[in-house]
C-alpha positions in Angstrom: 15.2 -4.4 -21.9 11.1 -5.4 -21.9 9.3 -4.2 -19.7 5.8 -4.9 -18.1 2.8 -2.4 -19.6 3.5 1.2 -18.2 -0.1 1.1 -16.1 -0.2 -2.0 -14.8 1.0 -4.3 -12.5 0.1 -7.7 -13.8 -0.4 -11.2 -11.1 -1.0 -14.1 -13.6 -3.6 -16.2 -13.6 -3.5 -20.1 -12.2 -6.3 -23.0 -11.6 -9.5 -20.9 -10.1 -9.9 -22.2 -6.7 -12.3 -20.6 -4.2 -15.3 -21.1 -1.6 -19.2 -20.5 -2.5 -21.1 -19.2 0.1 -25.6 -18.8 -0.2 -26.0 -15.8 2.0 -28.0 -14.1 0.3 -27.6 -10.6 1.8 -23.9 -10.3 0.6 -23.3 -8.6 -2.7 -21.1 -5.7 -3.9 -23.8 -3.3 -3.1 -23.4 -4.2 0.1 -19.5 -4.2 -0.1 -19.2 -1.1 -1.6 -21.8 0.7 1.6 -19.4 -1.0 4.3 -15.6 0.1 2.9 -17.2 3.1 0.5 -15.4 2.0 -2.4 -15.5 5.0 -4.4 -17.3 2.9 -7.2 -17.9 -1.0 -8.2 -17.7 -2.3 -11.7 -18.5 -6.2 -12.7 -17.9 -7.1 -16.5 -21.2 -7.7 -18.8 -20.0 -11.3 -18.6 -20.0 -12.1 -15.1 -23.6 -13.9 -14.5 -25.8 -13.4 -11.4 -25.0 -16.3 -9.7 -21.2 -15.8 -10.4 -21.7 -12.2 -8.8 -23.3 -13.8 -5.9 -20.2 -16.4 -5.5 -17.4 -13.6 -6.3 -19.5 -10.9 -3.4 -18.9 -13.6 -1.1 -15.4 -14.4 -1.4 -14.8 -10.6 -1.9 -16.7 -9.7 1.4 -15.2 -12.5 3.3 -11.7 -11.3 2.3 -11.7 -8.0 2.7 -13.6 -8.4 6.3 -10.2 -11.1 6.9 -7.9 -8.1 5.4 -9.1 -5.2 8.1 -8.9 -7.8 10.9 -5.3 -8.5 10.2 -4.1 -4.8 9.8 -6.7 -3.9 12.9 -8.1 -1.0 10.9 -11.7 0.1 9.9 -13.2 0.0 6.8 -11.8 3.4 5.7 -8.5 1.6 5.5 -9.4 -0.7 3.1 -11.2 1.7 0.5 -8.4 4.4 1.3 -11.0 7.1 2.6 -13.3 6.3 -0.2 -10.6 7.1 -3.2 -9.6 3.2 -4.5 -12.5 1.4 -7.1 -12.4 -2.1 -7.3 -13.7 -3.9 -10.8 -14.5 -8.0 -11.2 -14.5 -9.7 -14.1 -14.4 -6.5 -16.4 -12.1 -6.0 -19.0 -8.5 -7.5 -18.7 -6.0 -9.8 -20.9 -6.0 -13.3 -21.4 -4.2 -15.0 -18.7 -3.9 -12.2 -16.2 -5.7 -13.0 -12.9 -5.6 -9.6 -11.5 -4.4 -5.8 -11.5 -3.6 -2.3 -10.1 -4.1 0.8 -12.3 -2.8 4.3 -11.0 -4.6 6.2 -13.4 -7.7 4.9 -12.5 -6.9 4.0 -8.6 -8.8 1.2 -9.0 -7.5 -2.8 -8.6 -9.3 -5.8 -10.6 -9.7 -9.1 -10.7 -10.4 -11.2 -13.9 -13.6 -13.9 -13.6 -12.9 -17.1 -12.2 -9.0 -16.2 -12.1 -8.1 -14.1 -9.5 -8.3 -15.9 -6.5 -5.3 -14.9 -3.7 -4.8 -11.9 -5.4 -6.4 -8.9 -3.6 -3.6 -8.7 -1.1 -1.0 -8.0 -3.6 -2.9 -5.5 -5.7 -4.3 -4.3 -2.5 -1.0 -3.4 -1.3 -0.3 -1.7 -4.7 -3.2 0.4 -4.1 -2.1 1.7 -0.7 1.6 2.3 -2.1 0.3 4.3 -5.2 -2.3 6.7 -2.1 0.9 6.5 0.4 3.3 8.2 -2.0 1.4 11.8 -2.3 0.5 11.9 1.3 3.7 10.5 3.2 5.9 12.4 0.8 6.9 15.9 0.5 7.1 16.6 -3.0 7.3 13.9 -6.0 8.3 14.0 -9.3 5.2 14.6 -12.0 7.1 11.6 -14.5 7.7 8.1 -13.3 9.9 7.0 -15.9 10.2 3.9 -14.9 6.2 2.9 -15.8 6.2 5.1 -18.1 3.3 7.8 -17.1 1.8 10.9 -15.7 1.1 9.5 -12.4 1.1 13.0 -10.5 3.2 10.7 -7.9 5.4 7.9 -7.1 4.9 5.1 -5.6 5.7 5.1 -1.8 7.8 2.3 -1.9 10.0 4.0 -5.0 10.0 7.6 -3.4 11.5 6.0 -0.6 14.2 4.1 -2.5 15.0 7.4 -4.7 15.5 9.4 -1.1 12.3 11.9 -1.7 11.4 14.0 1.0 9.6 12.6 3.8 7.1 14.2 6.0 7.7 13.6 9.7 5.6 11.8 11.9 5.5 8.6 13.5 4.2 6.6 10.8 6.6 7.3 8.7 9.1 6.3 10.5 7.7 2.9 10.5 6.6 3.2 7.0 10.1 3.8 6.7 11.2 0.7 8.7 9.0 -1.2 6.7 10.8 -0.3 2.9 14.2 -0.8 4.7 13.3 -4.4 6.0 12.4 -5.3 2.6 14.6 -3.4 0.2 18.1 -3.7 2.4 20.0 -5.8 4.3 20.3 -5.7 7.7 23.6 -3.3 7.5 20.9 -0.9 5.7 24.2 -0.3 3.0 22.7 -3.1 0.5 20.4 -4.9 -1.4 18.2 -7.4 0.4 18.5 -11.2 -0.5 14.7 -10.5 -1.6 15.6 -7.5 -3.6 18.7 -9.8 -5.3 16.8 -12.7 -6.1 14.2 -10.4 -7.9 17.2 -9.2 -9.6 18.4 -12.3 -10.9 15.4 -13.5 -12.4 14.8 -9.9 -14.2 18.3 -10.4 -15.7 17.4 -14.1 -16.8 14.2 -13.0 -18.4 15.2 -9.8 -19.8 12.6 -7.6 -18.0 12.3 -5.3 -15.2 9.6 -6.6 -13.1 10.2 -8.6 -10.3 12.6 -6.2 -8.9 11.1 -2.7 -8.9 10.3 -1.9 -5.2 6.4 -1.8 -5.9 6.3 -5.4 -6.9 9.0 -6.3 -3.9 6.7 -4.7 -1.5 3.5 -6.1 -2.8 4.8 -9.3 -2.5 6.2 -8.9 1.0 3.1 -7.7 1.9 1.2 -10.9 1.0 3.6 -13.0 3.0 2.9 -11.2 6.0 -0.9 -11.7 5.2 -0.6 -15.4 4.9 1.4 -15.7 7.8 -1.0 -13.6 9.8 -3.5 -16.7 8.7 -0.8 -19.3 9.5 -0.6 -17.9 13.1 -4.1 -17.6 13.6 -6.3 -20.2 10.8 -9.1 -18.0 11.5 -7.4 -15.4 9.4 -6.5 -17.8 6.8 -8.1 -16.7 3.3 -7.1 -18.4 0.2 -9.2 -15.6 -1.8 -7.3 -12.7 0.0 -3.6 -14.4 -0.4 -1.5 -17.6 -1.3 1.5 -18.6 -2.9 3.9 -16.7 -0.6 5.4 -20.0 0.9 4.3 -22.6 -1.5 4.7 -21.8 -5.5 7.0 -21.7 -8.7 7.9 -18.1 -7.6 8.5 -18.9 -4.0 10.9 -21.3 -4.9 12.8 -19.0 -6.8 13.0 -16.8 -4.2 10.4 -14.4 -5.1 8.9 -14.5 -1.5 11.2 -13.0 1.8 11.9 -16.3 3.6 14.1 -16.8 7.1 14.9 -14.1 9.1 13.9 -11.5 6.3 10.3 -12.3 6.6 10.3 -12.5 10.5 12.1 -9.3 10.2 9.2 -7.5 7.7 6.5 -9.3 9.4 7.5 -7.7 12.6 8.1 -3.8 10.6 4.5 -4.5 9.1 2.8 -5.2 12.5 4.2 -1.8 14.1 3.2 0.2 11.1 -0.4 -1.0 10.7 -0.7 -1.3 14.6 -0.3 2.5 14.8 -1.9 3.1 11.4 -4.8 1.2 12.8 -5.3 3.0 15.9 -4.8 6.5 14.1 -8.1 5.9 11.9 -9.6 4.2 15.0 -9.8 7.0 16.9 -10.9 8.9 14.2 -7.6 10.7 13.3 
């Protein structure tokens, strides 16, 4: 069976599509002081005036991300440990990635617009696993590295232990509203559609619980923006409700999403208020 690369987690690039702001005063020096990125890279290629356009977009979504999961900036860089790269590196046709070994998510020039949610997601999965878990396994052999941990989202699924506190528990919620049915004794419709496109394309992708949750995760972004339209970001998210992979089921729809959405809020409510007050 093919597989994706073992250290990536690939979104694939589609028409570029994004606003240009001419503040001035927003770059990614600036962007890396407010969330304390642990470090910025941009590719040789990547122009001044592209930077300019990319800082904007990246400033204004990340700002729209924090709003939505009522958090502080801390949040968003996960206490200073994630790096973020733009237009550096990558493969042809891949709009944007996560990489464990370097904790760090990118974005290709020009390609990666309504990404950063997903990868973002990845991100906080890959930091949640080593502190919401008790003890992991050293090999993930299903990527196919030394990653020191799991994701949260897999350590969940494969039972690890679980410390106990609060948000757990709704971290908890949050995997079982995805991953199960509402029983809790099988496979979500999500989780089965993922599995039969896998099985069509001879992969394992679509249906490892990293890439479910990431993609959960962005459709409770866009909706967030669908509810109020001043959280509405095409930069941050899209595609959830309205794309090739949507249609194919790719996306929770119907009660499902309602039913995550809802799991999401609780978790990043409490999360939110945790880092708030300084916890």
């Amino acid at each position: 069976m093919s597989r994706k690369p073992a250290d990536l987690f690939y979104r694939f690039a589609k028409s570029p599509s994004q606003s240009v702001s001419d503040e001035p005063e927003i770059n990614f020096v600036v962007i890396r002081k407010q969330f304390n990125f642990r470090s910025i890279q941009i590719g040789n290629w990547v122009t001044q005036a592209e930077q300019k356009k990319a800082a904007y977009s990246f400033y204004a979504a990340l700002n729209t991300l924090m709003r939505i999961l009522q958090a502080p900036e801390s949040l968003i860089s996960l206490r200073g440990s994630l790096s973020l790269q733009y237009g550096k590196g990558g493969r042809p046709g891949v709009a944007a990635h996560y990489s464990p070994r370097e904790r760090c998510f990118a974005l290709a020039k020009n390609a990666g617009p309504g990404s950063i949610a997903h990868e973002w997601f990845h991100a906080l999965d890959h930091y949640l696993g080593s502190q919401a878990f008790l003890s992991l396994p050293k090999f993930d052999s299903s990527l196919n590295y030394q990653s020191g941990c799991l994701f949260a989202s897999k350590a969940w699924l494969l039972d690890a232990a679980i410390r106990q506190h609060p948000l757990n528990d709704l971290l908890s919620n949050c995997f079982k509203a995805i991953l199960l049915d509402e029983s809790g004794q099988a496979a979500s419709q999500l989780v089965q559609n993922a599995n039969l496109i896998d099985k069509k394309l001879n992969q394992l992708y679509y249906s490892l619980p990293e890439e479910l949750c990431a993609r959960a995760f962005e459709a409770y972004v866009e909706d967030a923006g669908i509810t109020d339209a001043s959280l509405a970001n095409s930069f941050l998210v899209k595609g959830s409700l309205y794309s090739k992979e949507a249609e194919l089921g790719l996306y929770p729809k119907g009660e499902q999403r309602q039913n995550i959405n809802l799991a999401f809020n609780e978790y990043f409510k409490m999360l939110g208020a945790y880092l708030n007050s300084g916890l």
